[in-house]
BAVO-566228 format. One record per atom (N, C-alpha, C, CB): y, x, z; chain; residue number from 1. Coordinates in Angstrom, 1 decimal, m for minus. Atoms other than C-alpha are relative to their C-alpha. Glycine has a CB too. Example, Ala and Ser with C-alpha at 12.3 -4.5 7.8 and 13.67 -1.06 7.14 Angstrom:
2
<rec><Y>m1.2</Y><X>0.9</X><Z>0.0</Z><chain>A</chain><resi>1</resi></rec>
<rec><Y>m4.5</Y><X>12.3</X><Z>7.8</Z><chain>A</chain><resi>1</resi></rec>
<rec><Y>1.2</Y><X>0.9</X><Z>0.0</Z><chain>A</chain><resi>1</resi></rec>
<rec><Y>0.0</Y><X>m1.0</X><Z>1.2</Z><chain>A</chain><resi>1</resi></rec>
<rec><Y>m1.1</Y><X>m0.9</X><Z>0.0</Z><chain>A</chain><resi>2</resi></rec>
<rec><Y>m1.1</Y><X>13.7</X><Z>7.1</Z><chain>A</chain><resi>2</resi></rec>
<rec><Y>1.1</Y><X>m0.8</X><Z>0.8</Z><chain>A</chain><resi>2</resi></rec>
<rec><Y>0.5</Y><X>0.4</X><Z>m1.4</Z><chain>A</chain><resi>2</resi></rec>
This chain:
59
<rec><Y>0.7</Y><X>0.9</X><Z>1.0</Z><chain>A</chain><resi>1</resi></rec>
<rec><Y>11.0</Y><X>8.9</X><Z>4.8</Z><chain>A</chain><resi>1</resi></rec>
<rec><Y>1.1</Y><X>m0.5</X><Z>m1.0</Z><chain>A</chain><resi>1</resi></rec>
<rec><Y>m0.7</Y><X>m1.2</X><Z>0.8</Z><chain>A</chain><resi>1</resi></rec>
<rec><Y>m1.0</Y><X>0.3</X><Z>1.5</Z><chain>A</chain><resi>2</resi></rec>
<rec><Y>12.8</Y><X>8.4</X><Z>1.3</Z><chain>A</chain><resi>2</resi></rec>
<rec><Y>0.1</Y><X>m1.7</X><Z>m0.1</Z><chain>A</chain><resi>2</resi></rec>
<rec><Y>m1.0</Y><X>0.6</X><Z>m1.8</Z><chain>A</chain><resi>2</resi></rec>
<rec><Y>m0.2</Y><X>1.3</X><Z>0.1</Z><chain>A</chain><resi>3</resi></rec>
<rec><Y>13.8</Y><X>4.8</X><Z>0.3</Z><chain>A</chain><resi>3</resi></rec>
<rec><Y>m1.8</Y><X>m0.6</X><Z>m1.0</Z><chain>A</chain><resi>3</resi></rec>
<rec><Y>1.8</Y><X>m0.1</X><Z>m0.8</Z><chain>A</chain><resi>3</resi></rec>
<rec><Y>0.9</Y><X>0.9</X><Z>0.8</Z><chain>A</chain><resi>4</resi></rec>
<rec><Y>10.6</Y><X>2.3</X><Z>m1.1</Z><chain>A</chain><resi>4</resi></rec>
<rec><Y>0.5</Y><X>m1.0</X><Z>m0.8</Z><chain>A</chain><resi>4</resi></rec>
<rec><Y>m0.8</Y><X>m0.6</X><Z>0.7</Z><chain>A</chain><resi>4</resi></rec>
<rec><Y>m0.7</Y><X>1.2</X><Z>1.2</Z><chain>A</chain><resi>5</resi></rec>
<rec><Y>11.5</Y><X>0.4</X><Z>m4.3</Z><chain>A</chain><resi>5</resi></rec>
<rec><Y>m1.1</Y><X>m1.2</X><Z>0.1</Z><chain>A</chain><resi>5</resi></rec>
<rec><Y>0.2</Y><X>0.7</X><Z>m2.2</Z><chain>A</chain><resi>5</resi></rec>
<rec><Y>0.1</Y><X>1.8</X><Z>m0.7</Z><chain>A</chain><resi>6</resi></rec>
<rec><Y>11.5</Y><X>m3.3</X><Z>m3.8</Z><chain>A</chain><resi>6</resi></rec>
<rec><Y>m1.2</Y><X>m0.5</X><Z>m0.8</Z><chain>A</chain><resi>6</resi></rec>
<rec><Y>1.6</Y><X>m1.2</X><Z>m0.5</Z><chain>A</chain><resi>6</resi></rec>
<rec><Y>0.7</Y><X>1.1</X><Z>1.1</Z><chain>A</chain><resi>7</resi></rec>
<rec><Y>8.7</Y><X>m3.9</X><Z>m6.6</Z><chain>A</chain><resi>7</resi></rec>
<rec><Y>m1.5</Y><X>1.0</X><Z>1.0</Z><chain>A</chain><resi>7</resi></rec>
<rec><Y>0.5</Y><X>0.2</X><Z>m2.5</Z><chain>A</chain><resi>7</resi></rec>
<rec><Y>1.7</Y><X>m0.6</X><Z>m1.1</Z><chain>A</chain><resi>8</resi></rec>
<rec><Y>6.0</Y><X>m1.5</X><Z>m4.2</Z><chain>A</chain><resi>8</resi></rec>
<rec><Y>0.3</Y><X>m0.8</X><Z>1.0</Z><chain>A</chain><resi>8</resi></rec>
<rec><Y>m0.2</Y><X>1.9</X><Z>0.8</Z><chain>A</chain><resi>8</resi></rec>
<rec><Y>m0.2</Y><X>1.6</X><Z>m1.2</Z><chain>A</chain><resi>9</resi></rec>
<rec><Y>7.3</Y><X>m3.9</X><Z>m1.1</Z><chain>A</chain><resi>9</resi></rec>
<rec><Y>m0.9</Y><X>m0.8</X><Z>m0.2</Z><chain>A</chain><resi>9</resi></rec>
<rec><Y>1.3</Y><X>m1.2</X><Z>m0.1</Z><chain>A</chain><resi>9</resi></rec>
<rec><Y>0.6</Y><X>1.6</X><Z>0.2</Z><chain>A</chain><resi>10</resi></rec>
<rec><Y>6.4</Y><X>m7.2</X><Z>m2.9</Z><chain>A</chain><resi>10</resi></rec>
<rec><Y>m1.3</Y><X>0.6</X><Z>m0.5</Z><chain>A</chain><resi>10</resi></rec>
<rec><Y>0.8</Y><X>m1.4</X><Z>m1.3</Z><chain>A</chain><resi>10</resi></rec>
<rec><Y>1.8</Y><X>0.0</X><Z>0.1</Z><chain>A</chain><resi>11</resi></rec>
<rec><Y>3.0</Y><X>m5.8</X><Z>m4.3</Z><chain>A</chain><resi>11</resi></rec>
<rec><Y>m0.7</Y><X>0.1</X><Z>0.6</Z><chain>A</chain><resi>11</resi></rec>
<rec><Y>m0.6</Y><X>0.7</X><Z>m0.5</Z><chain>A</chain><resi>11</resi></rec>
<rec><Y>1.0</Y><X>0.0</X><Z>m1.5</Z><chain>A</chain><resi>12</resi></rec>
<rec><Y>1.9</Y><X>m4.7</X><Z>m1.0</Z><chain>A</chain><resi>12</resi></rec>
<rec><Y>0.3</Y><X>m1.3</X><Z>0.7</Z><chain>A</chain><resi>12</resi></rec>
<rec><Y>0.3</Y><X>1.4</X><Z>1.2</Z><chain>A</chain><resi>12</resi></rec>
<rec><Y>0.2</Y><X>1.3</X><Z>m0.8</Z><chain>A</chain><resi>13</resi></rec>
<rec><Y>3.1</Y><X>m7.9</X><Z>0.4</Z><chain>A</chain><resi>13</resi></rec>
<rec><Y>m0.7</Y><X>m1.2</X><Z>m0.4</Z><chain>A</chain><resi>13</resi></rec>
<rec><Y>1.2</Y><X>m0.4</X><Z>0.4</Z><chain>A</chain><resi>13</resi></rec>
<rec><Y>0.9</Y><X>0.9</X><Z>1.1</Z><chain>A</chain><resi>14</resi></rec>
<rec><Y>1.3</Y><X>m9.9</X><Z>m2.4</Z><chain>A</chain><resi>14</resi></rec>
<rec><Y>m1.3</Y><X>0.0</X><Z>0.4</Z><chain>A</chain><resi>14</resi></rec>
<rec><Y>0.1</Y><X>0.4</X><Z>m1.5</Z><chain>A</chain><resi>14</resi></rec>
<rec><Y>1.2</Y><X>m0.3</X><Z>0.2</Z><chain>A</chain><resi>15</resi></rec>
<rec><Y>m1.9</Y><X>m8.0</X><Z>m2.1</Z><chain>A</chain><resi>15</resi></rec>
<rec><Y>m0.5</Y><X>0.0</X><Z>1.2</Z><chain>A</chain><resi>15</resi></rec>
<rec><Y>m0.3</Y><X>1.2</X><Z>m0.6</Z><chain>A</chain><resi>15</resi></rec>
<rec><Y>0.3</Y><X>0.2</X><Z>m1.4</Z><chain>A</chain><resi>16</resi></rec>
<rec><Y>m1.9</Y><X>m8.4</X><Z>1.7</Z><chain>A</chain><resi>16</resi></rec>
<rec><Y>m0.6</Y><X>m1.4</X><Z>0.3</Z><chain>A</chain><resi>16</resi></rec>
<rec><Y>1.3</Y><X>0.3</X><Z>0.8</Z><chain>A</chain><resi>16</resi></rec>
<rec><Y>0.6</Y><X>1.9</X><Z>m0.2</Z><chain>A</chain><resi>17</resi></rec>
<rec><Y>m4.3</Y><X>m11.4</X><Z>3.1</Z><chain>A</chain><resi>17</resi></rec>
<rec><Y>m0.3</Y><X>0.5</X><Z>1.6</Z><chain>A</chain><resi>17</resi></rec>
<rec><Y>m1.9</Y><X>m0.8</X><Z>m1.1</Z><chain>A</chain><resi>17</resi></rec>
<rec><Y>m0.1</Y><X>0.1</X><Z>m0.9</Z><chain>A</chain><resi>18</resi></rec>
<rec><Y>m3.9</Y><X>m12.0</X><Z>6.5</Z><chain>A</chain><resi>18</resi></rec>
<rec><Y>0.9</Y><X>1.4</X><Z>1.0</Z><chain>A</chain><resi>18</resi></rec>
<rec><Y>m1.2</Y><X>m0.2</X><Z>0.1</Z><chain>A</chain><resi>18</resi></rec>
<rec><Y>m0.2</Y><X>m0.9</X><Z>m1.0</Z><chain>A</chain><resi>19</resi></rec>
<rec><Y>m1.8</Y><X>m8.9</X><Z>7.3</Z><chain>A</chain><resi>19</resi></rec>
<rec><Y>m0.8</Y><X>1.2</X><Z>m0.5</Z><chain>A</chain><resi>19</resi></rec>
<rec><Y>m0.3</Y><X>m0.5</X><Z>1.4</Z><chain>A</chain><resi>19</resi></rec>
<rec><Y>0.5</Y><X>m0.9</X><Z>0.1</Z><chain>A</chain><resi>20</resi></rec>
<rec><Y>m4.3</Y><X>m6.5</X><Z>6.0</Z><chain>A</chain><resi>20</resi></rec>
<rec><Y>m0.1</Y><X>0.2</X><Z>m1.7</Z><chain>A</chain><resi>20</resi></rec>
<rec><Y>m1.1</Y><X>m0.2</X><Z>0.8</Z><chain>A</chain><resi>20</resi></rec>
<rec><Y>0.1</Y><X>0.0</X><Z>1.4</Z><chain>A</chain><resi>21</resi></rec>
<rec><Y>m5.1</Y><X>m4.8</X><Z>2.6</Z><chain>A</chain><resi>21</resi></rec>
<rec><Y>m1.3</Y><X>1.1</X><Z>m0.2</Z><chain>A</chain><resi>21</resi></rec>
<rec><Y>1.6</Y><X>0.5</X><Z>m0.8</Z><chain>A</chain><resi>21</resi></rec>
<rec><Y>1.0</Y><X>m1.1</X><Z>m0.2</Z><chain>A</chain><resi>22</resi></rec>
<rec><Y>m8.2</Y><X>m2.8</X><Z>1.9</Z><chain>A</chain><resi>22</resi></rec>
<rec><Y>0.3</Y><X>1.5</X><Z>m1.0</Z><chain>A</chain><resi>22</resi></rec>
<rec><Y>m1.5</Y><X>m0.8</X><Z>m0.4</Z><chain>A</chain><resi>22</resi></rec>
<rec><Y>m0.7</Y><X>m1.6</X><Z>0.7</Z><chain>A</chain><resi>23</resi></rec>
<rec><Y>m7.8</Y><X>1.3</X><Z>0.7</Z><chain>A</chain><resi>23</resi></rec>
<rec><Y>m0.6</Y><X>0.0</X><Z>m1.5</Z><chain>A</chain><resi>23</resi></rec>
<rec><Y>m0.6</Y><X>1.9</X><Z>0.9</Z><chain>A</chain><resi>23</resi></rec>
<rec><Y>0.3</Y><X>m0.2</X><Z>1.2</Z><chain>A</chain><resi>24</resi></rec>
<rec><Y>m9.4</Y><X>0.6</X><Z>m2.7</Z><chain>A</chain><resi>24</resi></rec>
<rec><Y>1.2</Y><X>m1.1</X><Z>m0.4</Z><chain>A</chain><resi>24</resi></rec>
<rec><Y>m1.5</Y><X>0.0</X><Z>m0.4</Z><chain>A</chain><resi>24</resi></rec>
<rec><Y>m1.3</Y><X>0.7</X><Z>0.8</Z><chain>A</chain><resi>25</resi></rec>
<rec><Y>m6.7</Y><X>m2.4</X><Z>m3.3</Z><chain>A</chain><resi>25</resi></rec>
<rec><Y>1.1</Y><X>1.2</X><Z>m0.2</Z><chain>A</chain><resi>25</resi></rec>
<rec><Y>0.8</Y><X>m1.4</X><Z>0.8</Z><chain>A</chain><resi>25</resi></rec>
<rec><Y>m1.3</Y><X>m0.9</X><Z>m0.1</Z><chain>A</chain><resi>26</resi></rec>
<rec><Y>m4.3</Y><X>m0.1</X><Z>m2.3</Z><chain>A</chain><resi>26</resi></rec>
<rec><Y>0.3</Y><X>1.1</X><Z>m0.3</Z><chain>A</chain><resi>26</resi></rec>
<rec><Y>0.4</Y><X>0.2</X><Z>0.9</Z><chain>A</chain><resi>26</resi></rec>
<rec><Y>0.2</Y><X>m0.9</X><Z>1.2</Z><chain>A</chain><resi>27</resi></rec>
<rec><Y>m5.3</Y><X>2.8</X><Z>m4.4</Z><chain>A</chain><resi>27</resi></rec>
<rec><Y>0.2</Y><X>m0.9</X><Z>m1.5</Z><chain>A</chain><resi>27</resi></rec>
<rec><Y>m1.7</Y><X>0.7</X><Z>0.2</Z><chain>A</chain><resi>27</resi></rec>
<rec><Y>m0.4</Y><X>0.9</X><Z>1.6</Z><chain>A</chain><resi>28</resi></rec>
<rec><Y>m5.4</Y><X>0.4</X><Z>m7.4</Z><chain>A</chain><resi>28</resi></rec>
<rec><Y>1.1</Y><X>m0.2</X><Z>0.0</Z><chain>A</chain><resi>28</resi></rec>
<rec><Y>m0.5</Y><X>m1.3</X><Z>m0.5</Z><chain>A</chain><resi>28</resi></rec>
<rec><Y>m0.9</Y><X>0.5</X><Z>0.1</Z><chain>A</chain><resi>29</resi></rec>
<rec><Y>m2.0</Y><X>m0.9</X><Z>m6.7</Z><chain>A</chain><resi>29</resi></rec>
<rec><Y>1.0</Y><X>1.6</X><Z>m0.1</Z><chain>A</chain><resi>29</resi></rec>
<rec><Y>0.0</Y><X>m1.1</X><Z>1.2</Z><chain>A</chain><resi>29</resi></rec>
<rec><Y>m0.9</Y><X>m1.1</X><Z>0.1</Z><chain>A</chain><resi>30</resi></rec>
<rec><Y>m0.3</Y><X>2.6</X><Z>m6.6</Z><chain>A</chain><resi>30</resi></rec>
<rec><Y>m0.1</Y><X>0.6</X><Z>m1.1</Z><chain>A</chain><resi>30</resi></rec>
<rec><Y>0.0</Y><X>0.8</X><Z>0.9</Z><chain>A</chain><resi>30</resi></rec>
<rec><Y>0.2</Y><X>0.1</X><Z>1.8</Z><chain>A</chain><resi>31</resi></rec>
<rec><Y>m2.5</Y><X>3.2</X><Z>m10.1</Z><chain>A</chain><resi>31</resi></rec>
<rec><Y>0.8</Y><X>m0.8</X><Z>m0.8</Z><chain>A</chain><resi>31</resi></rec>
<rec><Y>m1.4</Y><X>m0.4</X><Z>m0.4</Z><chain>A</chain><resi>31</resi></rec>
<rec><Y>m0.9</Y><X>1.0</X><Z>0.3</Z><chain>A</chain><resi>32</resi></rec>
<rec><Y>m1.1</Y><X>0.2</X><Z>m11.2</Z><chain>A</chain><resi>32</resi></rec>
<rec><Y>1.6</Y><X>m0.2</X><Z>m0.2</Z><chain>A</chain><resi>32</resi></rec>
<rec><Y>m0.3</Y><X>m0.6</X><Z>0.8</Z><chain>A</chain><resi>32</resi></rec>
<rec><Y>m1.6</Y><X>0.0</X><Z>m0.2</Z><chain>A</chain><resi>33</resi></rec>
<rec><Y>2.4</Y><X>0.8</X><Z>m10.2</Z><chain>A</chain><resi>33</resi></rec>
<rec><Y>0.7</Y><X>1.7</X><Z>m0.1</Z><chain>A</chain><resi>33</resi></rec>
<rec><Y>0.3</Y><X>m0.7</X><Z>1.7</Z><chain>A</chain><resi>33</resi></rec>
<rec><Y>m0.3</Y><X>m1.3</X><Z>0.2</Z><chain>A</chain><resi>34</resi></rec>
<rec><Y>2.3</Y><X>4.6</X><Z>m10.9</Z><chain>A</chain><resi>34</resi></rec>
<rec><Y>0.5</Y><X>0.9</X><Z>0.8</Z><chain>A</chain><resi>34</resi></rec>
<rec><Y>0.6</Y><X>0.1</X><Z>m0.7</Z><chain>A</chain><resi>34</resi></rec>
<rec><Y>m0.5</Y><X>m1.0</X><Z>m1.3</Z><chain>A</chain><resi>35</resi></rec>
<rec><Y>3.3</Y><X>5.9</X><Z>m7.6</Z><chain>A</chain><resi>35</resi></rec>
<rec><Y>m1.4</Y><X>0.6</X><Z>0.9</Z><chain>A</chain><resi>35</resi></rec>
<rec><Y>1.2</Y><X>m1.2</X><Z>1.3</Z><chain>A</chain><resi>35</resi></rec>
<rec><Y>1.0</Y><X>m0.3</X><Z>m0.5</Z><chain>A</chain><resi>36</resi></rec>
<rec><Y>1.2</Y><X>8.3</X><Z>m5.6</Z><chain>A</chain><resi>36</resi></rec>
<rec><Y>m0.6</Y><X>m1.2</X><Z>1.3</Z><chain>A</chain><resi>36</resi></rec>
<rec><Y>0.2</Y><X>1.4</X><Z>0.4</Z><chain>A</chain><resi>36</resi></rec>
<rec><Y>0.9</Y><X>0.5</X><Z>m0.8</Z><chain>A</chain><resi>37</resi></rec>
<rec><Y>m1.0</Y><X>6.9</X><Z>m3.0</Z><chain>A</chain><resi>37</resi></rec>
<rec><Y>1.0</Y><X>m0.4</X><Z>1.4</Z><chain>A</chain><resi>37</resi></rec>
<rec><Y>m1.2</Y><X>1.0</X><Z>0.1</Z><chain>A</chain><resi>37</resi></rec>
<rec><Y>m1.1</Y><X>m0.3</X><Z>m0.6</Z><chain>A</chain><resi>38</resi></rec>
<rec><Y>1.2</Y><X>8.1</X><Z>m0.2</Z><chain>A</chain><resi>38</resi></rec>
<rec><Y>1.1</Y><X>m1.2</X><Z>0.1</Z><chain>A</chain><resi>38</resi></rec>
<rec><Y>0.4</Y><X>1.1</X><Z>m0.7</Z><chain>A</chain><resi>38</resi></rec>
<rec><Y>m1.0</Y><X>0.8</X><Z>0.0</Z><chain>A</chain><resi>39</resi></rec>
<rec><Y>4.0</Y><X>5.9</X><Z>m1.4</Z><chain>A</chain><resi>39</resi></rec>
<rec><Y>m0.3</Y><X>m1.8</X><Z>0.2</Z><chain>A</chain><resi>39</resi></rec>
<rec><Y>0.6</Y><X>0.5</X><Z>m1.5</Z><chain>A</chain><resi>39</resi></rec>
<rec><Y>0.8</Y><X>0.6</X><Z>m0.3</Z><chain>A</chain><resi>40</resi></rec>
<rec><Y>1.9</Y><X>2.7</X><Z>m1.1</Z><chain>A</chain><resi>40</resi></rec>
<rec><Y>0.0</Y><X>m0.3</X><Z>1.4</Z><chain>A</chain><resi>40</resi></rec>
<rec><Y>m0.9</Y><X>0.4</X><Z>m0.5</Z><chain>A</chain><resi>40</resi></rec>
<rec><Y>0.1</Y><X>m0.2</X><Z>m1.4</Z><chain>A</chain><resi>41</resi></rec>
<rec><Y>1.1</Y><X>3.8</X><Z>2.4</Z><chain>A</chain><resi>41</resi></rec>
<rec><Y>1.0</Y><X>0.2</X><Z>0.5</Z><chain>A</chain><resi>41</resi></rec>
<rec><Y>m0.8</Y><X>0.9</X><Z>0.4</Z><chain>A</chain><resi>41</resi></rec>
<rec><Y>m1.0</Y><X>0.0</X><Z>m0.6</Z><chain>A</chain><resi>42</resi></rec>
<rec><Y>4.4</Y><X>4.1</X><Z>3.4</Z><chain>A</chain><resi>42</resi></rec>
<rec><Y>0.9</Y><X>m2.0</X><Z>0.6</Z><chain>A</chain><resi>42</resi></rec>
<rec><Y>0.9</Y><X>1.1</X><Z>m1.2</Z><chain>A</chain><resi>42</resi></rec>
<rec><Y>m0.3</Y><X>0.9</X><Z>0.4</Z><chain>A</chain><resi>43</resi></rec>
<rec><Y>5.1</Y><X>0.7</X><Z>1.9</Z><chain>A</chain><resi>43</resi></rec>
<rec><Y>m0.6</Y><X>m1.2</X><Z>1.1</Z><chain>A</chain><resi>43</resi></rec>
<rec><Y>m0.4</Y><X>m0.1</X><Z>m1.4</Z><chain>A</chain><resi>43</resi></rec>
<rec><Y>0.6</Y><X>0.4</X><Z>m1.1</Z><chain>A</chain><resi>44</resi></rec>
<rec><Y>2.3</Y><X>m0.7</X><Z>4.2</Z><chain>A</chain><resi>44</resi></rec>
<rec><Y>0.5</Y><X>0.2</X><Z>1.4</Z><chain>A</chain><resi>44</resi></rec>
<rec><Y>m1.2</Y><X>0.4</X><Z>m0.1</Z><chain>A</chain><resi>44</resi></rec>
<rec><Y>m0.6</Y><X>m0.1</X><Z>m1.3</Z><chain>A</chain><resi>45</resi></rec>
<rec><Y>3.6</Y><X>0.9</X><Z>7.2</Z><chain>A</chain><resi>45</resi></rec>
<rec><Y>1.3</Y><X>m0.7</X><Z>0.3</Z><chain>A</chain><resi>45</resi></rec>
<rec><Y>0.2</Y><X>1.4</X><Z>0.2</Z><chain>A</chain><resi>45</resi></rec>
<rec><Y>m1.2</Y><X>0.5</X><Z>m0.4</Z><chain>A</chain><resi>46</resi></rec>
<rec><Y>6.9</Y><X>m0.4</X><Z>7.0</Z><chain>A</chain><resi>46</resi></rec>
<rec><Y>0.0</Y><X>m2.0</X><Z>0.0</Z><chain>A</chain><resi>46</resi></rec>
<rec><Y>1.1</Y><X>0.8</X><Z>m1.2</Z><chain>A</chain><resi>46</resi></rec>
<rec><Y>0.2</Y><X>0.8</X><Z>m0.2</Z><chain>A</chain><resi>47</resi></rec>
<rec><Y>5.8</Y><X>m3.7</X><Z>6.5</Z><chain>A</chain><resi>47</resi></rec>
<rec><Y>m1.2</Y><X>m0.7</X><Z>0.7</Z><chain>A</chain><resi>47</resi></rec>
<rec><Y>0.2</Y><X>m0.2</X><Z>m0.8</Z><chain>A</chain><resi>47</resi></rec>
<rec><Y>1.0</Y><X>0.5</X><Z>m1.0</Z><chain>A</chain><resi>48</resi></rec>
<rec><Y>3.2</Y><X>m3.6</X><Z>8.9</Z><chain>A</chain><resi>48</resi></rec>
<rec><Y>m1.3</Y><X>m0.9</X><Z>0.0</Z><chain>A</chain><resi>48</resi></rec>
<rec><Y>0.7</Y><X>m0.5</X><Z>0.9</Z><chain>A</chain><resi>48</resi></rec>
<rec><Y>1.2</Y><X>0.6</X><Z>0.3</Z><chain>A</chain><resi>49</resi></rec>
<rec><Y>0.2</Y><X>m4.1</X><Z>7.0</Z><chain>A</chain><resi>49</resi></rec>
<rec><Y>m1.3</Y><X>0.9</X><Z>m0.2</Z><chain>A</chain><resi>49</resi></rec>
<rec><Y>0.3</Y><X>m0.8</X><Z>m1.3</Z><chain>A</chain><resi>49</resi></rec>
<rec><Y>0.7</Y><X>m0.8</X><Z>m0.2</Z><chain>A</chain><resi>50</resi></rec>
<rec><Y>m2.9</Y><X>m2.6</X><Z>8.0</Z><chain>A</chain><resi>50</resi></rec>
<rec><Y>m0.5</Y><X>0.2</X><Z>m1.3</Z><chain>A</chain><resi>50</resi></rec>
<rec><Y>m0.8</Y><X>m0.3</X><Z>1.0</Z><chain>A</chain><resi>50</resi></rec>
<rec><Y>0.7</Y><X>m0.2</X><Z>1.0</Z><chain>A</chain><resi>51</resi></rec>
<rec><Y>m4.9</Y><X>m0.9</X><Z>5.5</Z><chain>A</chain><resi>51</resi></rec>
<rec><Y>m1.2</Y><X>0.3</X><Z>1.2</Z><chain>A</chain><resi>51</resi></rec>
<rec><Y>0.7</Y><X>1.2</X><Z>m1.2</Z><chain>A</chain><resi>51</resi></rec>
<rec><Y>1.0</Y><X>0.1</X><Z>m0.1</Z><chain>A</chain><resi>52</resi></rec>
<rec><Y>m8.4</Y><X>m1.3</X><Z>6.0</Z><chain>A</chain><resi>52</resi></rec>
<rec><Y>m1.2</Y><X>0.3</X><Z>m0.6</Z><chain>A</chain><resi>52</resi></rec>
<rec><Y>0.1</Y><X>m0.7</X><Z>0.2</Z><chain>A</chain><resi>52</resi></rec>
<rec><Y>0.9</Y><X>m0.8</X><Z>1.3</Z><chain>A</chain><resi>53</resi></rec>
<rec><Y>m11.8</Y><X>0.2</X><Z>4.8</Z><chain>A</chain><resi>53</resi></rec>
<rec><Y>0.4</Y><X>1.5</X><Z>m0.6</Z><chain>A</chain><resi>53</resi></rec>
<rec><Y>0.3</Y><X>m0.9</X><Z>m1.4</Z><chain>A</chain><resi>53</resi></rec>
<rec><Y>0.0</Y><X>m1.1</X><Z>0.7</Z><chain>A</chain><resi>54</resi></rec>
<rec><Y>m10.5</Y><X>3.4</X><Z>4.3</Z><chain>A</chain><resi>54</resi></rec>
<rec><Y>m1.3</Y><X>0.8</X><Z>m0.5</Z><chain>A</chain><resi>54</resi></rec>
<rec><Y>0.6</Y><X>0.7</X><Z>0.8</Z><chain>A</chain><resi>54</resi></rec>
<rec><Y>1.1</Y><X>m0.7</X><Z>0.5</Z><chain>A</chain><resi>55</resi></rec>
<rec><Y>m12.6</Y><X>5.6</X><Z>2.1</Z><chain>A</chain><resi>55</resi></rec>
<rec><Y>0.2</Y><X>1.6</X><Z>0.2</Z><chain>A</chain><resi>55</resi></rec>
<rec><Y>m0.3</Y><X>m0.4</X><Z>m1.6</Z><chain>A</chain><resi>55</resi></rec>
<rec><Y>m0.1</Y><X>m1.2</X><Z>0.6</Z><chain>A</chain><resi>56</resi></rec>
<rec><Y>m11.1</Y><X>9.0</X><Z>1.5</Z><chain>A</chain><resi>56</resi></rec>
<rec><Y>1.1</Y><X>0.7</X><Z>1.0</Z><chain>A</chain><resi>56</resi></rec>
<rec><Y>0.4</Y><X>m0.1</X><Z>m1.7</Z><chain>A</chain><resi>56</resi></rec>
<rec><Y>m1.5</Y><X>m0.5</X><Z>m1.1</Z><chain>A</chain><resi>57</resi></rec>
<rec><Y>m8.4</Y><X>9.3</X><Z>4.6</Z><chain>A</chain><resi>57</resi></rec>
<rec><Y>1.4</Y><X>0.3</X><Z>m0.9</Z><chain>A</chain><resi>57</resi></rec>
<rec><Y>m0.3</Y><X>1.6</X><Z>0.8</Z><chain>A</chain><resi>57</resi></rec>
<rec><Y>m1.1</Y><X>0.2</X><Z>0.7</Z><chain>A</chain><resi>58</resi></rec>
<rec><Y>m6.2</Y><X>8.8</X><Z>2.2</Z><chain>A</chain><resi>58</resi></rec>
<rec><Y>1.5</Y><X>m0.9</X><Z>0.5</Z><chain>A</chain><resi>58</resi></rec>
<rec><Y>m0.6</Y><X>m0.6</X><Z>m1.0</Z><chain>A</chain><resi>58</resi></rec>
<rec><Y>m1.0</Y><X>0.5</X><Z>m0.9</Z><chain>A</chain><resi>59</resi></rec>
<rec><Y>m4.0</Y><X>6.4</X><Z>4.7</Z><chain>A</chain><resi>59</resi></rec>
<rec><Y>0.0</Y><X>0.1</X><Z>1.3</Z><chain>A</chain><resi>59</resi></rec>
<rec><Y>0.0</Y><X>m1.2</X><Z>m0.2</Z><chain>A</chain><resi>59</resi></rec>
């Protein structure tokens, strides 16, 4: 797993409520921040924040 820049971290740890984040935030937030999807979901894994709601198995 490649390194995650610090500004995908804090967005997923921003957009996280209670620990969780749902797969359409977390599709917007990697639109948003221009990184694939993927990279997002890595970001969540390492900070051990469920993604929830998946739509597309995308995470």
């Amino acid at each position: 797993m490649s390194e995650i820049a610090s500004e995908v971290l804090e967005a997923v740890q921003r957009a996280a409520k209670d620990g969780r984040i749902s797969c359409t935030e977390a599709r917007k937030l990697a639109e948003e921040l221009k990184v694939p999807v993927g990279v997002v979901g890595e970001a969540a894994d390492e900070l051990k924040v469920k993604i929830k709601a998946c739509e597309l198995g995308c995470f």
